[in-house]
N, C-alpha and C positions, 0 to 999 in steps of 0.2 A: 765248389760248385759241381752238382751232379750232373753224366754225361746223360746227351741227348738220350742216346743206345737207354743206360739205365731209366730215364724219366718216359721213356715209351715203352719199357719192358714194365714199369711199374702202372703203367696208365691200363694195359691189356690185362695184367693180371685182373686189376680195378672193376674193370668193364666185363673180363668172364665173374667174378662176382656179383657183380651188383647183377648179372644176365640170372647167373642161376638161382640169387634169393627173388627175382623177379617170379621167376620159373616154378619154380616151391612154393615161395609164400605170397605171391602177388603185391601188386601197390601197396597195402597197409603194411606188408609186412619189410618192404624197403627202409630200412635204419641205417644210419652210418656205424652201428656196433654190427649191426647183421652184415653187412660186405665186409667189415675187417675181418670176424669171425670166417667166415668165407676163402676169401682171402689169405686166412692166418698171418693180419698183421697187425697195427694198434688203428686205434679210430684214428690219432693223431695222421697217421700216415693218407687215410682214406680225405681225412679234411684238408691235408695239403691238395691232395687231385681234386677236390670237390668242396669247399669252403661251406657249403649249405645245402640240406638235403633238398632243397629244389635243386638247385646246379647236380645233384645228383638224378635228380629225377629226367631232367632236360634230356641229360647224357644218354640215361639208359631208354628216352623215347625216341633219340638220334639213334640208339645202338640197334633200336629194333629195324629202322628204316635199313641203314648202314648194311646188316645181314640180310635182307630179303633182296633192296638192291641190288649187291653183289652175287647174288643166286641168281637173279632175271641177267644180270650181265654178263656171265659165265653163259648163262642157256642161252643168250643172243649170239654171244661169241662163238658159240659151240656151230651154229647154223645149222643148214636143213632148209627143205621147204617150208616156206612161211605159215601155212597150216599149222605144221608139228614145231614149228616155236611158238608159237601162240599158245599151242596146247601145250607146250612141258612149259612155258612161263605160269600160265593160270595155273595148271599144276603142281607147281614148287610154293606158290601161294595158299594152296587151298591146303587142308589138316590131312597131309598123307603122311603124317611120319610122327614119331614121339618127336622131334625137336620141331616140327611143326604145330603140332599140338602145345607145346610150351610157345611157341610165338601166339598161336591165336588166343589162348590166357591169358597172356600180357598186353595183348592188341586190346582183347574185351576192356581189360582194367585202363588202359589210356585210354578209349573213348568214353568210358565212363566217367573217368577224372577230367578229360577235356570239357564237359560240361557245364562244369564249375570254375574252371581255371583258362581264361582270355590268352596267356601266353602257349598252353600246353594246346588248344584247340587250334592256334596258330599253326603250332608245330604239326599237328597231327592231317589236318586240312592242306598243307603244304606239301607233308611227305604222300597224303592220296593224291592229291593232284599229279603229284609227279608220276603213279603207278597208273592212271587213267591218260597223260602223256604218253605214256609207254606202250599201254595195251591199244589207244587210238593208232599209234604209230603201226604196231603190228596186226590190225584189224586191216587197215591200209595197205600194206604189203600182199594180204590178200586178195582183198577187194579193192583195184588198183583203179577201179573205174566209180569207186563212191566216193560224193563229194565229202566232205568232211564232215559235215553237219550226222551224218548218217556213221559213219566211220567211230564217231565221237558217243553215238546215243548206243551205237552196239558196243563198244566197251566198257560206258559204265554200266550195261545192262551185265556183262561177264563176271563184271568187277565187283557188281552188287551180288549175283547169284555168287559168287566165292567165298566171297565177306560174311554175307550172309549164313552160307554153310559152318565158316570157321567160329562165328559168333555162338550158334547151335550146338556145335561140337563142344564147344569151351565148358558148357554149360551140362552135354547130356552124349557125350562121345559112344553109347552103345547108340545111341540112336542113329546118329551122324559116321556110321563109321567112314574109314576112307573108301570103300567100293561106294558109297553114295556121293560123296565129292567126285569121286572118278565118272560115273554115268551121269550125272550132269551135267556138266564141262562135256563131255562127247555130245549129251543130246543137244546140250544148246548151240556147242560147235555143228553139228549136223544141219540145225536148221537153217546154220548161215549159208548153208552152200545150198540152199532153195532159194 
């Protein structure tokens, strides 16, 4: 019987593949030979962690939440004025970086695939919810005197002008560069403090 230690060293390796054929080749191009290749292991191996390339799919639209997550919780942890977390959160979300530009790819291709697919729209609906949680919480922080109703309609307004940029970018990245996601987020941050 294989040790925990090895069946979570093998699961990470798993998970940085199937992240990077996500990254390269997008949803279609997600195989269980494409992460073993990846990888450098057998499909066989890929089908023990992941039995069906849905159960692969699932994983890697948790994987995406999983890392962005963990970036807003790191920048929460980090603290500051509640301002400047609010803006390095929407920040770390929006397309400033090549490994964010590889997330907002893969963000485009699940909400596209969630369209069609009741469990994946689930997941996807789930993990926004929980980023609109996040940024009502730190809209609140700031604005410690709005009731929540208000708290709630200014972050998914943040959340959609981000989303939105990343969607844009996925698609036409001269257009969108990151100086355009940056003065957005500032001006809209801006106009909260009127």
């Amino acid at each position: 019987m294989p040790r925990q230690r090895d069946v979570d060293a093998q699961r990470e390796l798993l998970s940085g593949a199937v992240w990077q054929v996500l990254a390269v080749d997008g949803l279609p191009g997600l195989t269980v030979r494409a992460v073993a290749e990846r990888a450098g292991c057998t499909t066989g191996l890929v089908m023990h962690a992941f039995p069906t390339k849905r159960a692969l799919l699932l994983h890697a639209r948790d994987l995406l939440h999983q890392r962005t997550a963990e970036r807003a919780d790191a920048t929460e942890a980090a603290g500051g004025p509640p301002a400047a977390v609010l803006r390095d959160v929407l920040c770390h979300a929006a397309t400033l970086t090549e490994e964010a530009a590889d997330e907002a790819r893969v963000w485009v291709g699940f909400l596209a695939a969630a369209l069609a697919d009741p469990e994946l729209a689930d997941r996807h609906r789930s993990h926004n919810r929980s980023f609109v949680i996040r940024v009502t919480r730190l809209v609140g922080a700031c604005h410690p005197r709005w009731a929540h109703p208000r708290r709630e309609r200014t972050a998914k307004r943040l959340i959609a002008l981000v989303e939105g940029l990343n969607a844009l970018t996925a698609a036409d990245p001269a257009t969108y560069p990151p100086a355009v996601h940056r003065d957005a987020i500032a001006a809209a941050l801006r106009e909260l403090e009127n």
